[in-house]
C-alpha positions in Angstrom: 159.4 -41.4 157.9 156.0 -42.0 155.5 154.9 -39.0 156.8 158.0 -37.0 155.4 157.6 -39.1 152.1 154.4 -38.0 151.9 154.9 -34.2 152.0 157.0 -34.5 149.1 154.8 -36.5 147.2 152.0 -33.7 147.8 154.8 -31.1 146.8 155.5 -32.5 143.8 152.6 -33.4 142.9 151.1 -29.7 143.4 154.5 -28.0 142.1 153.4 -30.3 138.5 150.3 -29.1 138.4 151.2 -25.2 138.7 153.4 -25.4 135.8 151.6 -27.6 133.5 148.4 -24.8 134.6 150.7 -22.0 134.2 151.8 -23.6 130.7 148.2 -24.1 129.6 147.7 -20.2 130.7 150.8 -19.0 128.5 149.6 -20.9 125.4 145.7 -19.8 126.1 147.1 -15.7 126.1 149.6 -16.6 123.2 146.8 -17.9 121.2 144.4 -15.5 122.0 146.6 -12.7 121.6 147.1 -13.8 117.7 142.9 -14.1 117.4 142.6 -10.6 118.3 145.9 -9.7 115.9 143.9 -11.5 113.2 140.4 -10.1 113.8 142.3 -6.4 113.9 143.4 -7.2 110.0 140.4 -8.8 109.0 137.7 -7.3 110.8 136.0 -3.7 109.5 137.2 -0.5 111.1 135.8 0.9 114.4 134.3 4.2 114.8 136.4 7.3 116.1 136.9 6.9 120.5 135.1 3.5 120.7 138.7 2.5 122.6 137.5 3.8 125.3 139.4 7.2 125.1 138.2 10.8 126.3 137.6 13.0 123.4 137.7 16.7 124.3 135.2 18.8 122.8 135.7 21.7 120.8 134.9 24.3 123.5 134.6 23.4 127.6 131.2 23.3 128.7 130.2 24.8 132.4 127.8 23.2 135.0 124.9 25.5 135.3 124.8 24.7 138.8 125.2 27.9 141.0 126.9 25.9 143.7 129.1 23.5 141.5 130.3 25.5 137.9 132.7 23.1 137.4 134.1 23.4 133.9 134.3 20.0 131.5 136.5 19.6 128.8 135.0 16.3 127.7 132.2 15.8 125.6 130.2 15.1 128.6 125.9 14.9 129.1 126.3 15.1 132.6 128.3 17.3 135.4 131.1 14.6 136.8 131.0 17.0 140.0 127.7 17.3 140.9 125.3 15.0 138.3 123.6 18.1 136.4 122.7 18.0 133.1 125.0 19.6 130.7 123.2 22.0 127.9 
């Protein structure tokens, strides 16, 4: 009989404590989300492909690797086949 009471108790208890975590983690990302809205407006513009996208260069570049002569399209420094240095 306690023992039943018990598990219910801890239920409860640990079912309350999700939600008002889960309600604290909603209101944390709704907040946040609005800082980084805000900073957007107010902040100075960022440099082209600092977003993290691939630019493509204006002509593909070829590994000069015999073995490897894979072609890249991306501004690259470096092979992503082999790890040779691009000219």
């Amino acid at each position: 009989m306690q023992g039943d009471f018990l598990i219910v108790l801890l239920l409860v208890v640990v079912g309350c404590a999700a939600l008002l975590f889960g309600v604290i983690y909603m209101f944390c990302q709704f907040f946040a989300r609005i800082g980084r809205g805000l900073v957007g407006i107010i902040a100075p513009g960022r440099s082209a492909g600092s977003d993290g996208q691939v630019r493509r260069c204006s002509r593909p570049q070829v590994c000069q690797n015999k073995r490897c002569r894979k072609i890249e399209y991306r501004a690259a420094r470096f092979c992503s086949q082999c790890g040779t240095r691009l000219r």
